[in-house]
TORTI-959495 format. One record per residue (C-alpha): residue number from 1; residue in one letter; x, z, y. Coordinates in pm, 1 decimal. Layout:
BEGIN
atom pos: NUM; code: A; east: X; up: Z; north: Y $
...
END
This chain:
BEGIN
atom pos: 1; code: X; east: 8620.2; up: 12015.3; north: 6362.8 $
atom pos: 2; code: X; east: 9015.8; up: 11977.5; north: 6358.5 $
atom pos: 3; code: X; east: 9046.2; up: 11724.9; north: 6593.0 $
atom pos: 4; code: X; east: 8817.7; up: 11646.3; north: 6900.5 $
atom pos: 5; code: X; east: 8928.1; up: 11341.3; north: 7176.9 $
atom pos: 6; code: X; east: 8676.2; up: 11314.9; north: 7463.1 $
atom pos: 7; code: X; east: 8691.2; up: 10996.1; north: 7672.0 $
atom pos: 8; code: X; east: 9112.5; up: 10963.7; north: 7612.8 $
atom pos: 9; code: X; east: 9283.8; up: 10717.2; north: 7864.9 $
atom pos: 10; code: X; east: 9643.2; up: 10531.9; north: 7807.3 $
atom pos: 11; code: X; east: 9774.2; up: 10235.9; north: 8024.2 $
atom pos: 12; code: X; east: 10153.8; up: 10097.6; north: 7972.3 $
atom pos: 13; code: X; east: 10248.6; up: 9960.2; north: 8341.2 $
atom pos: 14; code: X; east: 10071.6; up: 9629.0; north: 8306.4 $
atom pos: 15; code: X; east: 9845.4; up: 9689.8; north: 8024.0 $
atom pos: 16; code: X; east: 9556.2; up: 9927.1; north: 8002.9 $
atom pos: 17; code: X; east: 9511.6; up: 9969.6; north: 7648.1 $
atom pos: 18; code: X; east: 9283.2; up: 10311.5; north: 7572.1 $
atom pos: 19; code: X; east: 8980.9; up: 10359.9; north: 7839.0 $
atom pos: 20; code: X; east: 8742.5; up: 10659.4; north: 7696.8 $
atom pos: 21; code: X; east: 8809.8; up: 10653.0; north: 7307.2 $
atom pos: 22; code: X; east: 8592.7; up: 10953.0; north: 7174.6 $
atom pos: 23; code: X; east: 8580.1; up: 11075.6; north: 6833.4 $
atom pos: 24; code: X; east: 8638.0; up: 11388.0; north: 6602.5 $
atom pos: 25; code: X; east: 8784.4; up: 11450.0; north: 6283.0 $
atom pos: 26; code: X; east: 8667.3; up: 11713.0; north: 6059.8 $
atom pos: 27; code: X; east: 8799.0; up: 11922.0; north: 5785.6 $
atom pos: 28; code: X; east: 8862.3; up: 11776.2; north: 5473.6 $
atom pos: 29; code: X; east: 8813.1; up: 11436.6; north: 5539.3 $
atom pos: 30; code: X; east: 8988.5; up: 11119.3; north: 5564.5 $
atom pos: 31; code: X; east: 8910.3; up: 10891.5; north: 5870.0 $
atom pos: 32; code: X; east: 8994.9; up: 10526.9; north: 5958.3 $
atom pos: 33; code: X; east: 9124.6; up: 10368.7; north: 6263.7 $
atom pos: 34; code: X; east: 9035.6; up: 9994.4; north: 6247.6 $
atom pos: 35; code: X; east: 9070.2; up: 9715.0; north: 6444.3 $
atom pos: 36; code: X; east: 9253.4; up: 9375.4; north: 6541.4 $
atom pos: 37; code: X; east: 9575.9; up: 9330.8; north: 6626.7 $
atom pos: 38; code: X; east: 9661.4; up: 9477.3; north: 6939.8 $
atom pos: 39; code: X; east: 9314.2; up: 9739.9; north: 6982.3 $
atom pos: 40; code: X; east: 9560.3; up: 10009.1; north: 7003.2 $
atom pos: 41; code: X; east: 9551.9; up: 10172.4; north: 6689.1 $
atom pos: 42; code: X; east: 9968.5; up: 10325.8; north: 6695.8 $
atom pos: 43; code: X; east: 9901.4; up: 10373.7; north: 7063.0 $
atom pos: 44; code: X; east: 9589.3; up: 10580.7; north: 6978.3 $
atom pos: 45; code: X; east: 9814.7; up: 10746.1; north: 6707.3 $
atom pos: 46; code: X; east: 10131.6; up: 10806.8; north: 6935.5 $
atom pos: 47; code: X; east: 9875.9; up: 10954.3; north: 7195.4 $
atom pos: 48; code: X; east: 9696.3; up: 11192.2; north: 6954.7 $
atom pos: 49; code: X; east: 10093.1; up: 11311.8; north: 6830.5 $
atom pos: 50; code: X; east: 10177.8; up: 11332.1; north: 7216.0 $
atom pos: 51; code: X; east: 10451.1; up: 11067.6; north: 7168.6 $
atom pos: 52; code: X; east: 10274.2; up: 10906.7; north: 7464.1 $
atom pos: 53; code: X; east: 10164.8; up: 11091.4; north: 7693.3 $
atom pos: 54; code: X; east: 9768.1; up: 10988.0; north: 7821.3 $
atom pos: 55; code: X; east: 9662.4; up: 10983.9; north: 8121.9 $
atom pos: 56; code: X; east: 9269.9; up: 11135.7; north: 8126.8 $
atom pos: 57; code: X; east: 9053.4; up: 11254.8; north: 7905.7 $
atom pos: 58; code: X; east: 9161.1; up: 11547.3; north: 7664.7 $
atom pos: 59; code: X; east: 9260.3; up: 11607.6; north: 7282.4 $
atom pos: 60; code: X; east: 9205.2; up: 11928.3; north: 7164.3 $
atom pos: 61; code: X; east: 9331.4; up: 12056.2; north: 6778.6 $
atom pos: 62; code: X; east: 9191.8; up: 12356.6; north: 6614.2 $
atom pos: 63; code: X; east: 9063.7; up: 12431.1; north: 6969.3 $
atom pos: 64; code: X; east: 9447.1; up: 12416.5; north: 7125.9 $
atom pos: 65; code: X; east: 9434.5; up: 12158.7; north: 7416.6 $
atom pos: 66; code: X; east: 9798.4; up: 11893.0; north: 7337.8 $
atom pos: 67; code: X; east: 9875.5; up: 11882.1; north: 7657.9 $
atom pos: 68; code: X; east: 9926.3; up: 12214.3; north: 7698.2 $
atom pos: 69; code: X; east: 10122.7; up: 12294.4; north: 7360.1 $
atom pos: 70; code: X; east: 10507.8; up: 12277.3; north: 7305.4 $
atom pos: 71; code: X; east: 10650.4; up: 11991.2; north: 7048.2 $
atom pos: 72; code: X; east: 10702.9; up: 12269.9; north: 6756.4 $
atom pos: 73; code: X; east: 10332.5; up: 12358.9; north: 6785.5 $
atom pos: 74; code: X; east: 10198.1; up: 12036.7; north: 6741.6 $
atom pos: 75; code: X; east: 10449.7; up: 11967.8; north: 6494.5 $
atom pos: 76; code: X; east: 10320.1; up: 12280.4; north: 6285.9 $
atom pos: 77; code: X; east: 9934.4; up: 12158.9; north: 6311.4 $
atom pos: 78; code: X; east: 9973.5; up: 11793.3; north: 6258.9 $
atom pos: 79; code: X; east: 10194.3; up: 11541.5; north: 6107.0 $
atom pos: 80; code: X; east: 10309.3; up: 11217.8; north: 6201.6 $
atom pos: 81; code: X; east: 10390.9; up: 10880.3; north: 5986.6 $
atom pos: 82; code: X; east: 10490.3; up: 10593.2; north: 6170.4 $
atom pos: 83; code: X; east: 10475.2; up: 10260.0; north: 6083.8 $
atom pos: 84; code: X; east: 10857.0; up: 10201.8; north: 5976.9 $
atom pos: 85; code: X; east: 11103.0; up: 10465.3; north: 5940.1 $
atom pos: 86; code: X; east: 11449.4; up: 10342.0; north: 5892.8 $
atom pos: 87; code: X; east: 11759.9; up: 10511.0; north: 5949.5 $
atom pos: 88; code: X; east: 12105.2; up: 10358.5; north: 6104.7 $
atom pos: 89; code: X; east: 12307.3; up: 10595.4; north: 5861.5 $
atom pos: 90; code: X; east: 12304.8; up: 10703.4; north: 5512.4 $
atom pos: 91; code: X; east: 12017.7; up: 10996.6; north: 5453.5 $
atom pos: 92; code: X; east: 11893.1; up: 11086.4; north: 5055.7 $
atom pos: 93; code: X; east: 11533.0; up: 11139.1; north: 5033.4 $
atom pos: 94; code: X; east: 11595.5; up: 11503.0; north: 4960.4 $
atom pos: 95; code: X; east: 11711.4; up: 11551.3; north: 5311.9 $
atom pos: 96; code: X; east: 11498.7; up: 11298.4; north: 5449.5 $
atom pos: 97; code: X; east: 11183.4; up: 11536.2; north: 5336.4 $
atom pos: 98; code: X; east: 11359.3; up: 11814.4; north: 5445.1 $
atom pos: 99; code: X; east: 11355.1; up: 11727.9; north: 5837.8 $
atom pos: 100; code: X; east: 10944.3; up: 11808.3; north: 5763.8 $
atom pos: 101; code: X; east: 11061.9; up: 12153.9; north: 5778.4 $
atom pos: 102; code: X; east: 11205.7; up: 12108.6; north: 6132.6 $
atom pos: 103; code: X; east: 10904.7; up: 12304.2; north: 6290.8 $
atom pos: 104; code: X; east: 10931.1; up: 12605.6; north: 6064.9 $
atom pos: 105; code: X; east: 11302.8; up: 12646.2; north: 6068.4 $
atom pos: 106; code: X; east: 11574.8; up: 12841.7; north: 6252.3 $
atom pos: 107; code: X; east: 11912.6; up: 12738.5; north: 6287.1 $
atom pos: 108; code: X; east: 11991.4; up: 12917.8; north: 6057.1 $
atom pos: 109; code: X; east: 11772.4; up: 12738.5; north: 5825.3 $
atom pos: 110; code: X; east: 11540.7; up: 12901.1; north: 5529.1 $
atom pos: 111; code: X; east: 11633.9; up: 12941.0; north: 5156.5 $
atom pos: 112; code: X; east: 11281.4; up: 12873.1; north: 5079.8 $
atom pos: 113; code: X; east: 11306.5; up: 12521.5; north: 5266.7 $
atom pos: 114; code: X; east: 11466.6; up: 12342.3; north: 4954.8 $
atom pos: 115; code: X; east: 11218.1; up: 12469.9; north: 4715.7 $
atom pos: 116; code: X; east: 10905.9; up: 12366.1; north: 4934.6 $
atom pos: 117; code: X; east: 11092.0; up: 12027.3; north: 4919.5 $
atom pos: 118; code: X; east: 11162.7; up: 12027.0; north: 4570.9 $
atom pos: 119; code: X; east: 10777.0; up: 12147.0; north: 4528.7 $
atom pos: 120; code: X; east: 10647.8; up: 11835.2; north: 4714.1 $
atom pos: 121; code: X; east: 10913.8; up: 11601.3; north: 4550.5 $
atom pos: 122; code: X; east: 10786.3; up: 11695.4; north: 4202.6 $
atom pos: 123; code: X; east: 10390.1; up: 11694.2; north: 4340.8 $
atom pos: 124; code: X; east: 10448.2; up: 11336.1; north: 4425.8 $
atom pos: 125; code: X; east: 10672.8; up: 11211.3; north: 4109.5 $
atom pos: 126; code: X; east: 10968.3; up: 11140.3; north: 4358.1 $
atom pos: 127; code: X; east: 11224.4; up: 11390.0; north: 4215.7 $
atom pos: 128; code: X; east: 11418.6; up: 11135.8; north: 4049.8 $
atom pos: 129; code: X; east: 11477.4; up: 10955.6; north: 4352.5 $
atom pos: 130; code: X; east: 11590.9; up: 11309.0; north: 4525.6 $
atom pos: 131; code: X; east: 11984.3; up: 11204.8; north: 4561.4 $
atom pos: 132; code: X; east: 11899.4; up: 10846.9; north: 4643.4 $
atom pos: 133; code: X; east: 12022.9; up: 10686.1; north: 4954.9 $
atom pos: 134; code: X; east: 11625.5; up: 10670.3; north: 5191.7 $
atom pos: 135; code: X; east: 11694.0; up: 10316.6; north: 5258.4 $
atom pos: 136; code: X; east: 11797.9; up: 10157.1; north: 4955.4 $
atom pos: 137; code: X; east: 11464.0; up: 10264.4; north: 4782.0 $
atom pos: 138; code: X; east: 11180.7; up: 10027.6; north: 4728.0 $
atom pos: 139; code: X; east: 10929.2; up: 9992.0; north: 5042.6 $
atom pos: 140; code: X; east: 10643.0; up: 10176.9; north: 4860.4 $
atom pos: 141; code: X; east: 10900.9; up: 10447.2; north: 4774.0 $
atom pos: 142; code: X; east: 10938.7; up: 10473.3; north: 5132.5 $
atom pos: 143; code: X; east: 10619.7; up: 10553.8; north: 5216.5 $
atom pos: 144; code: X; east: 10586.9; up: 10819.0; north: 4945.0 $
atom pos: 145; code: X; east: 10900.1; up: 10938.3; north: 5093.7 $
atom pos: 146; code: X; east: 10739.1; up: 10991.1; north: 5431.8 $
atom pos: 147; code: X; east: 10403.6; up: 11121.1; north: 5313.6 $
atom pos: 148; code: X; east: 10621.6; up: 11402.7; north: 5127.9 $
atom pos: 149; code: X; east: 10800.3; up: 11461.8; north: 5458.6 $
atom pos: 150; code: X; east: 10441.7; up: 11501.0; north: 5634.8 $
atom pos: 151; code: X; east: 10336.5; up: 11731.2; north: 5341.9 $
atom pos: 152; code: X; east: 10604.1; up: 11966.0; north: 5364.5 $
atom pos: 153; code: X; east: 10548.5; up: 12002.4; north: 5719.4 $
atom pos: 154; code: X; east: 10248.4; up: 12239.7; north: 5622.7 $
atom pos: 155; code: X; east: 10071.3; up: 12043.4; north: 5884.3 $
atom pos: 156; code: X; east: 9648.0; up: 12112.9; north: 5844.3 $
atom pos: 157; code: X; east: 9625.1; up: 11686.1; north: 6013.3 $
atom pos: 158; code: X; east: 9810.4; up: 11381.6; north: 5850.1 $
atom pos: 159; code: X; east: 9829.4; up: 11104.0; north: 6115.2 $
atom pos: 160; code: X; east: 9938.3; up: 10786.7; north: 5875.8 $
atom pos: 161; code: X; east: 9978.1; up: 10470.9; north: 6059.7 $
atom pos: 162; code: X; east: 9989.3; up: 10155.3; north: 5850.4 $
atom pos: 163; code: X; east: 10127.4; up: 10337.2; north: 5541.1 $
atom pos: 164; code: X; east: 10028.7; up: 10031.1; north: 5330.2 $
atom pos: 165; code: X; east: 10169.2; up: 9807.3; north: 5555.0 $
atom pos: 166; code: X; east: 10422.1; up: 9535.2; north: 5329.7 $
atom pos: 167; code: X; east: 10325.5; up: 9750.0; north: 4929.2 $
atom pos: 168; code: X; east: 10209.0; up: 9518.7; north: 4703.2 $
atom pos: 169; code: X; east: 9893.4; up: 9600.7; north: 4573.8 $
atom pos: 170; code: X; east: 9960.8; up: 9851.7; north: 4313.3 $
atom pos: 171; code: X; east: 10171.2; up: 10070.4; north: 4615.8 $
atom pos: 172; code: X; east: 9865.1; up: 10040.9; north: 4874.5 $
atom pos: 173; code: X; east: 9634.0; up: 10168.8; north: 4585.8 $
atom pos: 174; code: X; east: 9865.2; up: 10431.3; north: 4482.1 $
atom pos: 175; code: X; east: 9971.2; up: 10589.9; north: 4810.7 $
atom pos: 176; code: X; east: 9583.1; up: 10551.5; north: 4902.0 $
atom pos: 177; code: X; east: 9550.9; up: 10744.5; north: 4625.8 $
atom pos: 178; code: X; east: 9745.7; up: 11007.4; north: 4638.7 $
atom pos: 179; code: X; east: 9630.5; up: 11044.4; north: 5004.0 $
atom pos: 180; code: X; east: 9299.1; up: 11147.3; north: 4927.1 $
atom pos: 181; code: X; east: 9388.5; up: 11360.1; north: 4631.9 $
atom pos: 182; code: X; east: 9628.7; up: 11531.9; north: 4889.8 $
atom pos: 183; code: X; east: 9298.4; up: 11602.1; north: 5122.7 $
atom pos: 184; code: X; east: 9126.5; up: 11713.4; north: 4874.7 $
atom pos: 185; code: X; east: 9364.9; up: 11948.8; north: 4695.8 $
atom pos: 186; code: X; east: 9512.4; up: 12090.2; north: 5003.5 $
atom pos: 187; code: X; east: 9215.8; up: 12116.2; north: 5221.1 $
atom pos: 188; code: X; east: 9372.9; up: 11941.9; north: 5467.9 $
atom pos: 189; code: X; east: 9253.3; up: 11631.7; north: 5715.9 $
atom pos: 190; code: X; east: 9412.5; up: 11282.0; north: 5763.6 $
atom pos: 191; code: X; east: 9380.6; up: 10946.5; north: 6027.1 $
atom pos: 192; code: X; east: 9495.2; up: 10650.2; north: 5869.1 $
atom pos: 193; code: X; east: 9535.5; up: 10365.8; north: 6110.7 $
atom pos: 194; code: X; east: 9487.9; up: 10060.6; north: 5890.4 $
atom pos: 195; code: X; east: 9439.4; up: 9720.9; north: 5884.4 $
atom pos: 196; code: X; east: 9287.9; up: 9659.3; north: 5533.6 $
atom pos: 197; code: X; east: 8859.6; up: 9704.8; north: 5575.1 $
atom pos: 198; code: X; east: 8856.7; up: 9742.0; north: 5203.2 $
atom pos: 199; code: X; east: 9106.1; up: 10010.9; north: 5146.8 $
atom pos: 200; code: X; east: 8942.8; up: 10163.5; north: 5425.5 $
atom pos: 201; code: X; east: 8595.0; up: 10143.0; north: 5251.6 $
atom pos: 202; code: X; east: 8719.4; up: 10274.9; north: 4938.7 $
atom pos: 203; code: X; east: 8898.4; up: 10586.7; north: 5061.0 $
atom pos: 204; code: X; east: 8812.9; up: 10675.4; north: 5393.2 $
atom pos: 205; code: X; east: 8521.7; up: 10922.8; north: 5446.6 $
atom pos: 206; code: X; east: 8465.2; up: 10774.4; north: 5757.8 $
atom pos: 207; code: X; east: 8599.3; up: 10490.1; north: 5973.5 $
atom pos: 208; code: X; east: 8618.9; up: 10415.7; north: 6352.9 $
atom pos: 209; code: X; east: 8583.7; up: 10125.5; north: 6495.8 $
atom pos: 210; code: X; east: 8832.8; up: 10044.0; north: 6802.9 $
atom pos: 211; code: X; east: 8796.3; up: 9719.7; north: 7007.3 $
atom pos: 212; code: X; east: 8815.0; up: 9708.3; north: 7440.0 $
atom pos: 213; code: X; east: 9009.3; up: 10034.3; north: 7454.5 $
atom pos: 214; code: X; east: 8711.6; up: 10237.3; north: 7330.9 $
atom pos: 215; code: X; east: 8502.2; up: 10317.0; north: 6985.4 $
atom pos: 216; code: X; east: 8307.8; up: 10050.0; north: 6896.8 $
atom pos: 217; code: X; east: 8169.5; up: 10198.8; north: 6579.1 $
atom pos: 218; code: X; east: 8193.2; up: 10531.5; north: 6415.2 $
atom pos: 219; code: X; east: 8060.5; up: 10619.9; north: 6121.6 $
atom pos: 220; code: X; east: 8039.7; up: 10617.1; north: 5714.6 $
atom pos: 221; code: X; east: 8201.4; up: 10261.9; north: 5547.8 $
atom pos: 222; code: X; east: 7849.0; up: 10142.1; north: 5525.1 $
atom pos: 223; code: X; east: 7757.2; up: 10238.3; north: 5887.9 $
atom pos: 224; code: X; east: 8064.0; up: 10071.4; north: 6054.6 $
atom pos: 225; code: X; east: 8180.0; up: 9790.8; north: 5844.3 $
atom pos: 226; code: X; east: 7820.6; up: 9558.4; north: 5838.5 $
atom pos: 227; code: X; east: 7875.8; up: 9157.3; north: 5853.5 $
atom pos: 228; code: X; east: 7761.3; up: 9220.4; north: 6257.2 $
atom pos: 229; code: X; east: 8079.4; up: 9452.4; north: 6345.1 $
atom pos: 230; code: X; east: 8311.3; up: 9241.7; north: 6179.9 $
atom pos: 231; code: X; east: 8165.7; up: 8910.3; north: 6334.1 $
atom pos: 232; code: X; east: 8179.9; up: 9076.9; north: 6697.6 $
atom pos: 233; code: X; east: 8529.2; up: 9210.7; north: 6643.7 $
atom pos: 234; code: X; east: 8796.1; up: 9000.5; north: 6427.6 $
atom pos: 235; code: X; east: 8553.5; up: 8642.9; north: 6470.7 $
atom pos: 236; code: X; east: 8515.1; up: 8635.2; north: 6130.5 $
atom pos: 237; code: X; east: 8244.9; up: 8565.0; north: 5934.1 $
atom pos: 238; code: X; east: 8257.9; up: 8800.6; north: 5605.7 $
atom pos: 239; code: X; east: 7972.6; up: 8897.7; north: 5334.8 $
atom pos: 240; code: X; east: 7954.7; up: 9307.5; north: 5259.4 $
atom pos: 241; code: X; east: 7860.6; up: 9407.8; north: 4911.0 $
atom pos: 242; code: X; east: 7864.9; up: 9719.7; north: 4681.9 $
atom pos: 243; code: X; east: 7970.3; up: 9755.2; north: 4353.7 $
atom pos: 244; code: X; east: 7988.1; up: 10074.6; north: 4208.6 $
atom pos: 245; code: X; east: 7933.7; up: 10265.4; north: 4510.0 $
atom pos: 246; code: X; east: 8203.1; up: 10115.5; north: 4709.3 $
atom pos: 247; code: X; east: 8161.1; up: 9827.1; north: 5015.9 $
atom pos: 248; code: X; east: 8391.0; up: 9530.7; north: 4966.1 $
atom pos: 249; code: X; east: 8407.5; up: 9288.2; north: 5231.1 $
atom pos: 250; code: X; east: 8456.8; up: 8940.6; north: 5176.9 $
atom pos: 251; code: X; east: 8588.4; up: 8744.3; north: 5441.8 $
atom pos: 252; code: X; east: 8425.5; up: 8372.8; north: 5448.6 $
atom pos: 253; code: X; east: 8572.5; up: 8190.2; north: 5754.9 $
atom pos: 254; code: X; east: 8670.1; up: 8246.9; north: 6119.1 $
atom pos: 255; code: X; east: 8366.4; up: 8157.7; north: 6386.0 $
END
C-alpha cells in the first residue's frame, strides 16, 4: 500500500469536520473521494498533504509516518493539486511547471530541471503553450498545467482535488484521461477528490465514500455508488446502470 490513514481526526475551531476517516490507497490505482458539499473532501486532501495539520489518528506513506517528515520529503513522495491555482503576477507555464522541481533542487538549481519540464510539457501536448502567460490560458489548460507541475515533481502519489471543476465536458474527459494513462504508464498512484459520480465510475479504480466526518463506503464503482448510498447521502433519488462495463448514474429527483 502507498498510502494508509487509520481513524484521522481534523476540527477547525467551531467545526469538527474529519472524526476517524480510514482508508488506503494502493499502487497503481486511482481512488475517489466523494461526497456532498461540505463532507470534507479538500480538508481530507489538505490533511493527507500536511497543509492542515490533524489532530489524531495517523497517515503513514510508503511506511514514513507525515507527521514526522519535513515539507521536502513529502513533497518528493506525493503531489498536491488544489482546487484553483492563480497567481497575482505574471508566471509562463514553463516556469509554472518548473516550481514541481522545488523538492529536488538546490539553489543552485539543476541543468536537468528544464529538460524534465520540457519532457512533461511535450508528454502532455502543452509545449506550445510553454512561453504563455499561466493565467491567460484557457481553464482546462490550467489544469493540464498543474497536473504537469505534479508530474514533474517525480512524486510516486497524485492528490488532485476537483481538477474538473468549471472544464466543459471535453476538458473533464480529457484530463480524466490523461490521469489514468499517467497511473498506468508511470506506475504511480492518485486521489481525486471529485464531485462528478460518473467520472468517478468511469475512471476511478475505486471510490470512497465520505459523509459525517468518516467513510461511509469504500469500495469498487459498483460496490459504493448503488441507488441506497446515493439516496442516504446527497437525498437524491438516482437509477444505476451499466453499459459497456461502466456504472452511470442517473439522477431522478431530490427526496
Amino acid at each position: 500500500m502507498n498510502l494508509v490513514l487509520q481513524n484521522v481526526a481534523f476540527t477547525y475551531p467551531s467545526t469538527a469536520v474529519l472524526n476517524g476517516v480510514s482508508f488506503h490507497l494502493n499502487e497503481g490505482e486511482v481512488l475517489a473521494i466523494v461526497g456532498k458539499n461540505g463532507s470534507g473532501k479538500s480538508t481530507l486532501m489538505k490533511c493527507i498533504n500536511r497543509i492542515l495539520k490533524y489532530q489524531s489518528g495517523n497517515i503513514s506513506v510508503h511506511h514514513e509516518e507525515v507527521k514526522t517528515m519535513r515539507r521536502k520529503e513529502i513533497a518528493k513522495k506525493m503531489a498536491y493539486h488544489p482546487q484553483k491555482t492563480f497567481y497575482d503576477f505574471p508566471v509562463t507555464v514553463f516556469d509554472t511547471v518548473l516550481m514541481g522541481r522545488y523538492p529536488h533542487s538546490s539553489w543552485n538549481g539543476d541543468k536537468k530541471d528544464d529538460q524534465r519540464v520540457w519532457d512533461v510539457l511535450k508528454t502532455l501536448g502543452l509545449e506550445n503553450l510553454a512561453l504563455r502567460d499561466y493565467n491567460e490560458i484557457s481553464g482546462g489548460q490550467q489544469q493540464k498545467v498543474i497536473i504537469a507541475r505534479a508530474l514533474v515533481q517525480e512524486a510516486k502519489i497524485l492528490l488532485l482535488d476537483e481538477p474538473t471543476s468549471d472544464l466543459d465536458i471535453r476538458y473533464q474527459l480529457e484530463v480524466m484521461e490523461i490521469i489514468k494513462r499517467l497511473v498506468k504508464e508511470k506506475e504511480i498512484s492518485a486521489i481525486i477528490a471529485i464531485h462528478d459520480l460518473n467520472l468517478a465510475s468511469k475512471y476511478c479504480d475505486r471510490v470512497a465514500m465520505l459523509h459525517n466526518g468518516i467513510i461511509f463506503s469504500a469500495g469498487t464503482p459498483r460496490e459504493v455508488l448503488t441507488p441506497e448510498n446515493i439516496a442516504g447521502i446527497y437525498g437524491v433519488d438516482a437509477s444505476v446502470r451499466e453499459h459497456e462495463g461502466v456504472l452511470h448514474i442517473i439522477p431522478n429527483r431530490p427526496i
